[in-house]
Backbone as ProteinMPNN parsed JSONL, in Angstrom:
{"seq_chain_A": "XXXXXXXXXXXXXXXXXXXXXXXXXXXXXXXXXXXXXXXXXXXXXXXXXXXXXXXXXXXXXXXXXXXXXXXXXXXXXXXXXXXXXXXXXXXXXXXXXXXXXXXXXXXXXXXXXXX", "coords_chain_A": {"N_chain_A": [[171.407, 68.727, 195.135], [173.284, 67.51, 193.797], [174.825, 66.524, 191.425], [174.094, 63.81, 188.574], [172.257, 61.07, 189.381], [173.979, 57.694, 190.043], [172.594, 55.598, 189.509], [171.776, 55.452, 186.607], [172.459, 54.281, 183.183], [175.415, 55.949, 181.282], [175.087, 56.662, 178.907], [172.392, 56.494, 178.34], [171.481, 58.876, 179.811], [173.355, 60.567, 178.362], [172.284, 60.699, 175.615], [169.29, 61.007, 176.177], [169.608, 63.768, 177.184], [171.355, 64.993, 175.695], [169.569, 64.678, 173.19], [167.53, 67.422, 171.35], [164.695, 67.426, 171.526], [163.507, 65.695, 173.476], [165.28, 66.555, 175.584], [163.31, 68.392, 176.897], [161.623, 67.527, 178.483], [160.544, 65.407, 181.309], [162.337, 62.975, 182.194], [161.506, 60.876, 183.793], [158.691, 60.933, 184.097], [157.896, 60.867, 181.81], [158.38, 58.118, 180.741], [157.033, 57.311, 182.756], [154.629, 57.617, 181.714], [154.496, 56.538, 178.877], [154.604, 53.771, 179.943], [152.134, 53.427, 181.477], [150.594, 53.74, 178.681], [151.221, 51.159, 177.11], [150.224, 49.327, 178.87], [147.524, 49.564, 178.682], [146.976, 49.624, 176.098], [147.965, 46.715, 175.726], [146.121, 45.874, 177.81], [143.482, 46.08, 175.735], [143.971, 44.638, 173.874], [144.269, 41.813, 174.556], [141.611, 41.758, 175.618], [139.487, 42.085, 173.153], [137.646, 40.8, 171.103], [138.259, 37.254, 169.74], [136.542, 36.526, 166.562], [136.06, 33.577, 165.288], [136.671, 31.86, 162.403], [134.413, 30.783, 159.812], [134.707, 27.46, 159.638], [135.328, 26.651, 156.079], [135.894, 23.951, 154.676], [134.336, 22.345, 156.721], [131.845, 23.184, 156.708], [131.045, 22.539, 153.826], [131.538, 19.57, 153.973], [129.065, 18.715, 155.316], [127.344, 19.94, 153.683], [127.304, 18.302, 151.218], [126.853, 16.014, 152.148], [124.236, 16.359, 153.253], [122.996, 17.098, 150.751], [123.275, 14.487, 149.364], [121.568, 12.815, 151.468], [119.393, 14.283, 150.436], [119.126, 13.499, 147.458], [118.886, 10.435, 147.698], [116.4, 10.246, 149.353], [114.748, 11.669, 146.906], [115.271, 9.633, 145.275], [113.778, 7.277, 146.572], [111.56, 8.111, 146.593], [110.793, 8.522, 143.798], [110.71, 5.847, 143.417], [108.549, 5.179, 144.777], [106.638, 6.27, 143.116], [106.356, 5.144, 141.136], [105.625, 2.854, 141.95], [103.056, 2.923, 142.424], [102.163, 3.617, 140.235], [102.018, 6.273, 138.696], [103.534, 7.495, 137.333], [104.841, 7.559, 133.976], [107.038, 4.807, 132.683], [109.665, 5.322, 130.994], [110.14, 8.116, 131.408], [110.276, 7.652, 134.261], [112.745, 5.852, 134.432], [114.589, 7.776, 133.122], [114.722, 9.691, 135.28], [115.323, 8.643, 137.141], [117.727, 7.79, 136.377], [119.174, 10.166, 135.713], [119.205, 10.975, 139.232], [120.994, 8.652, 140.213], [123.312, 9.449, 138.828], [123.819, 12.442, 139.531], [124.281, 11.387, 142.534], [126.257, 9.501, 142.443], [128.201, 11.487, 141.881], [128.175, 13.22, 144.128], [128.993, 11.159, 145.944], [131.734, 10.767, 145.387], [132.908, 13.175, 146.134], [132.357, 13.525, 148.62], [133.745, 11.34, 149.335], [136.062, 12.516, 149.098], [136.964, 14.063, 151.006], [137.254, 11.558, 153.081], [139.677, 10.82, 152.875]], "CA_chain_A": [[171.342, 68.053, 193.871], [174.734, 67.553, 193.351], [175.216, 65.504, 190.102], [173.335, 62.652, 188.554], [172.124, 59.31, 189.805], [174.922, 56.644, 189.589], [171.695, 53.658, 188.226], [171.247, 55.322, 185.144], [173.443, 54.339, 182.422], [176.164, 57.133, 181.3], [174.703, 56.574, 177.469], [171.454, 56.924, 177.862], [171.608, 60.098, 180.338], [173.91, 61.18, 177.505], [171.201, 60.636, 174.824], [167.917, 61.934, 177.05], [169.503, 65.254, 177.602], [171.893, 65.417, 173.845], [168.313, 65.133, 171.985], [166.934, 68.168, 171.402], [163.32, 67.225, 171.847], [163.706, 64.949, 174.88], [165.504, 67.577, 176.471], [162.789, 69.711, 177.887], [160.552, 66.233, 178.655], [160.801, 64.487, 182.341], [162.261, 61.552, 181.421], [160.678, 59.708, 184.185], [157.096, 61.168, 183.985], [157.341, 60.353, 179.827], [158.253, 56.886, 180.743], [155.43, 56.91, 183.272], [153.217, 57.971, 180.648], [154.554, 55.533, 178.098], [154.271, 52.528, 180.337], [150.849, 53.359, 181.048], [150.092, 53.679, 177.062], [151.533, 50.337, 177.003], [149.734, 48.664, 179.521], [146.256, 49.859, 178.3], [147.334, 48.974, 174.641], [147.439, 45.341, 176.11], [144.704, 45.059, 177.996], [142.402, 45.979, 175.296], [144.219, 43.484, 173.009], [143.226, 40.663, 175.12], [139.842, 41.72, 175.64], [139.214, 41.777, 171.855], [137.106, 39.32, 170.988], [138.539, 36.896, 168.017], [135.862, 35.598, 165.967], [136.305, 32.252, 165.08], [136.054, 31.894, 161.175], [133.975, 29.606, 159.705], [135.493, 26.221, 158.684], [134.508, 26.362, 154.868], [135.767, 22.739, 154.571], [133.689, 21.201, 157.576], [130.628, 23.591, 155.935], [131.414, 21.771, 152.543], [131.315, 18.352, 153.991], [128.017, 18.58, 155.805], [126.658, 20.334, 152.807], [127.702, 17.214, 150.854], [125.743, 15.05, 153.636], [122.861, 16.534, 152.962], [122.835, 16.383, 149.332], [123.659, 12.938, 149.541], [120.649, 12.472, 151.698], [118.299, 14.605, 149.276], [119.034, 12.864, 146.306], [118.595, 9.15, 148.117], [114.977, 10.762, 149.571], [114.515, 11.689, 145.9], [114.829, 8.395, 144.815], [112.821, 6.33, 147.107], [110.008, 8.855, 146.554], [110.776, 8.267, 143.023], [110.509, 4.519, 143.22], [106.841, 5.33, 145.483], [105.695, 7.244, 142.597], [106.567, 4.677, 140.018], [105.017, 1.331, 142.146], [101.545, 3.284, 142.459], [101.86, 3.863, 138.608], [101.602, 8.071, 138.468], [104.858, 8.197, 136.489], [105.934, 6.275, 132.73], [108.179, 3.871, 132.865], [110.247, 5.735, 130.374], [110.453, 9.181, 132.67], [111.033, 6.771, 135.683], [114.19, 5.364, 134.678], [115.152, 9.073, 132.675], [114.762, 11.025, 136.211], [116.307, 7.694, 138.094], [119.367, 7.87, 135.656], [119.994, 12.077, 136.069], [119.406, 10.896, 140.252], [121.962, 8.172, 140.151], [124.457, 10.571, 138.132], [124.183, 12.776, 141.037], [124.192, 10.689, 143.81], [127.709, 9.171, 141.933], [129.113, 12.517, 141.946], [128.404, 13.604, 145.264], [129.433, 10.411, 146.812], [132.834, 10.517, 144.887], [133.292, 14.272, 146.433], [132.237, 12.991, 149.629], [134.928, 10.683, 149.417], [137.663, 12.895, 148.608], [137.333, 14.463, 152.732], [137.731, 10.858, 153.959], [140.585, 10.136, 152.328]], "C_chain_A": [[172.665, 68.248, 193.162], [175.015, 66.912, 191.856], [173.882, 64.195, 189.708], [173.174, 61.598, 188.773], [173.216, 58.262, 189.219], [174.402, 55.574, 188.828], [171.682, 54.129, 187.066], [172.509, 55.48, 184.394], [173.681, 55.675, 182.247], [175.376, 57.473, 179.217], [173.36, 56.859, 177.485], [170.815, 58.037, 178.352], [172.064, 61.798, 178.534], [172.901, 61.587, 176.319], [169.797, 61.257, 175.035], [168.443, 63.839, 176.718], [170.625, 65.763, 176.198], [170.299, 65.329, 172.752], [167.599, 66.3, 172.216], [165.028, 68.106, 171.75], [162.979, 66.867, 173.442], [164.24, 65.633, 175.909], [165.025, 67.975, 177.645], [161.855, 68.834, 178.596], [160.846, 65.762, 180.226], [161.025, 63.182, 181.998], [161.321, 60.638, 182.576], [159.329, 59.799, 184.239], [156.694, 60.707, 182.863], [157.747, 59.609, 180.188], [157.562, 56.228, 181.412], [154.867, 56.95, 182.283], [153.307, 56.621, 179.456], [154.276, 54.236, 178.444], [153.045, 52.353, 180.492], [149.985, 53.71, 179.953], [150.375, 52.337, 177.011], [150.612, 49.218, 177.753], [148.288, 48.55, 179.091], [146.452, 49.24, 176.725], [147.17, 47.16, 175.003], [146.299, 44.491, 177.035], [143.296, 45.031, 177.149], [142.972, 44.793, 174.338], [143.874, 42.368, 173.945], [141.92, 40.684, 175.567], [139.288, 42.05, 174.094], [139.202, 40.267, 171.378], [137.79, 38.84, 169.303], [137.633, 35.988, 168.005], [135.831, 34.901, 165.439], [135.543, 32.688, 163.329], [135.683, 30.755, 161.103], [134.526, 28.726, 158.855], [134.726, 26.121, 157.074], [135.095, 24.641, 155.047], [134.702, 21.767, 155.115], [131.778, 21.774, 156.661], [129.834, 22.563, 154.543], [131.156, 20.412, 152.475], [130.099, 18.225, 154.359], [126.818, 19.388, 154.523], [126.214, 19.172, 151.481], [126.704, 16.172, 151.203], [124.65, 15.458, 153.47], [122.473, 16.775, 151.553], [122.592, 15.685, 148.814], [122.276, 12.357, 149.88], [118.891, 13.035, 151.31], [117.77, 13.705, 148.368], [118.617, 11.419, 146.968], [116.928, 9.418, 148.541], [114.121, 10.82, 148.027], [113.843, 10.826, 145.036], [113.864, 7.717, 144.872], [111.326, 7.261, 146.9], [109.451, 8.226, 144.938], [110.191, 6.879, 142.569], [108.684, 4.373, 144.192], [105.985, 5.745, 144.028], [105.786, 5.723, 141.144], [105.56, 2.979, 140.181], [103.496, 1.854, 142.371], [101.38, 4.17, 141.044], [101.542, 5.552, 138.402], [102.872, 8.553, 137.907], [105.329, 7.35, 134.743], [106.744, 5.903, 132.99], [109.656, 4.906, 132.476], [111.044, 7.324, 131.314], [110.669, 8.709, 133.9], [112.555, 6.771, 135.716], [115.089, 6.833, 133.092], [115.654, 9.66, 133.952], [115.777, 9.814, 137.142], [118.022, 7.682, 137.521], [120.196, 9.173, 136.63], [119.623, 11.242, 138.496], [120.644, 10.076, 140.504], [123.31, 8.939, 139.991], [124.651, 11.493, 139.42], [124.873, 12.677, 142.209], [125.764, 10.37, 143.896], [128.172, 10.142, 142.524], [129.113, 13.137, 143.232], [129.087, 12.946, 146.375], [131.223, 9.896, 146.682], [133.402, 12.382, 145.857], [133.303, 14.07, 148.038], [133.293, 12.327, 150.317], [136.027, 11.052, 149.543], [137.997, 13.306, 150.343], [137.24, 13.293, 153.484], [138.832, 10.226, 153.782], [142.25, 11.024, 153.198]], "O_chain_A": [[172.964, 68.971, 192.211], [176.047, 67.465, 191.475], [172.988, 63.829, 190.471], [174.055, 60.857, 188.336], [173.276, 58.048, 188.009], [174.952, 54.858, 187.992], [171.567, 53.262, 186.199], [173.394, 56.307, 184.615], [172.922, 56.564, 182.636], [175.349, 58.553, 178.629], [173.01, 57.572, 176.544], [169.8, 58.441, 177.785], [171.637, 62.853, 178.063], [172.731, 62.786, 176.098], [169.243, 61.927, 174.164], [167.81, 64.768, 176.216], [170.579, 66.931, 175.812], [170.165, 65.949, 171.697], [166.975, 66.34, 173.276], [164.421, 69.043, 172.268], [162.401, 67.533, 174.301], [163.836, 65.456, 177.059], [165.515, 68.043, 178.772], [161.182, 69.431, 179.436], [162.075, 65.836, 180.228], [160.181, 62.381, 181.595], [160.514, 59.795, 182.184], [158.699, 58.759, 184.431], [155.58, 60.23, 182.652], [158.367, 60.479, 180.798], [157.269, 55.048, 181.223], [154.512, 55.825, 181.929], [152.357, 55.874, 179.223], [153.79, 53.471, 177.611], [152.51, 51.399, 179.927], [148.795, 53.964, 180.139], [149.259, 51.917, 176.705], [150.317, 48.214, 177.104], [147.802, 47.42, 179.13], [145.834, 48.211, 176.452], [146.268, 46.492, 174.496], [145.841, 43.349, 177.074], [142.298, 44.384, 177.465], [142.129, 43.928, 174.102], [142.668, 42.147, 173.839], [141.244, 39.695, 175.85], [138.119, 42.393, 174.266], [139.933, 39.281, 171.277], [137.865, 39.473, 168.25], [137.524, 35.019, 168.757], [135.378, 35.348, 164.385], [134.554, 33.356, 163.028], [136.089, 29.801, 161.766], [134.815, 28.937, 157.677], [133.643, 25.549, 156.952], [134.345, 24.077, 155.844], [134.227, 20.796, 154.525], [130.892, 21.038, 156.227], [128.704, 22.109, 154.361], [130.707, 19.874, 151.463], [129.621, 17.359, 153.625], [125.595, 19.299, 154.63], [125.123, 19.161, 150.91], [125.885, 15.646, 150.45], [123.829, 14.55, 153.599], [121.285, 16.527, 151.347], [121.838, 15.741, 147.842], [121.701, 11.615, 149.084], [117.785, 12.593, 151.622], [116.64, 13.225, 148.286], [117.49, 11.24, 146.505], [116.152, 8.672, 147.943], [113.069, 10.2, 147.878], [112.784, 10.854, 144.408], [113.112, 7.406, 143.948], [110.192, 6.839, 147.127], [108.361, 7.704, 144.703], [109.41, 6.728, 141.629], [107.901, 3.432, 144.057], [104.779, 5.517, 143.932], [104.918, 5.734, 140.271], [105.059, 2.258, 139.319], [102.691, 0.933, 142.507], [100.647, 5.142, 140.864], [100.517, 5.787, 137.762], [103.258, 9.72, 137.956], [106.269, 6.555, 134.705], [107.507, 6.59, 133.67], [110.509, 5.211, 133.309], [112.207, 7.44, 131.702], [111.307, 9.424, 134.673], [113.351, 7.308, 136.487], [116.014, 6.534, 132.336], [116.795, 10.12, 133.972], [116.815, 10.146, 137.714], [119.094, 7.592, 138.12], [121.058, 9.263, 137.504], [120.816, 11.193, 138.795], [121.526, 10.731, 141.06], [124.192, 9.02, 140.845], [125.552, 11.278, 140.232], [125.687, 13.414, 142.764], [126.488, 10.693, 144.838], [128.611, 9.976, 143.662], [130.186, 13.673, 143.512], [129.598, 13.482, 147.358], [131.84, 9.106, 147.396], [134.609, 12.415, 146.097], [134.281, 14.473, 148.667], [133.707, 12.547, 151.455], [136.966, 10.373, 149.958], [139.04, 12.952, 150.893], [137.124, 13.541, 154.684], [139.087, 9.182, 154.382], [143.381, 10.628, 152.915]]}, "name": "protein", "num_of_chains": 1, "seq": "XXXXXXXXXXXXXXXXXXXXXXXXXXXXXXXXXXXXXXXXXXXXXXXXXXXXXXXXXXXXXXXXXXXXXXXXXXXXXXXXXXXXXXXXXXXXXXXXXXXXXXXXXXXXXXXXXXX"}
């Protein structure tokens, strides 16, 4: 064991065995060891599952959509209840107004995600 290996740079020989810590270390057993910290570090990162968040927008629109098709259900029940006479005229076209008003506003919000 005459001298040191000609592959390894003259700088980082210099550096391994000038740091006091690194010194007393195998450099190539601690860079075994480090590569296999490294390797394990990435295989659990790709086996970590990523859980898909949930689209609030697409939530928002289909929440919309069925609002939409509440209030229209609403109605026509409304307009059942009004042609077999079990409602006043007056509270008919009160509860048909506030449904309309609704219906407007949901179908104007509705609107804004096809635009």
């Amino acid at each position: 064991m005459g001298g040191l290996p000609t592959y390894h740079p003259e700088w980082v020989i210099r550096f391994w065995f000038g740091t006091p810590g690194l010194r007393e270390l195998n450099p190539h057993y601690t860079l075994f060891f480090l590569a296999i910290i490294l390797l394990v570090v990435i295989y659990f990162k790709r086996k970590l599952v990523v859980v898909p968040q949930p689209d609030v927008e697409e939530n928002r629109f289909k929440h919309l959509l069925t609002k939409k098709n509440v209030i229209e259900k609403q109605m026509a029940e409304l307009e059942l209840r009004r042609e077999q006479n079990n409602i006043p005229e007056e509270q008919y076209k009160e509860k048909l107004k506030e449904f309309q008003k609704h219906l407007e506003q949901t179908k104007q919000e509705l609107h804004q995600f096809t635009l």
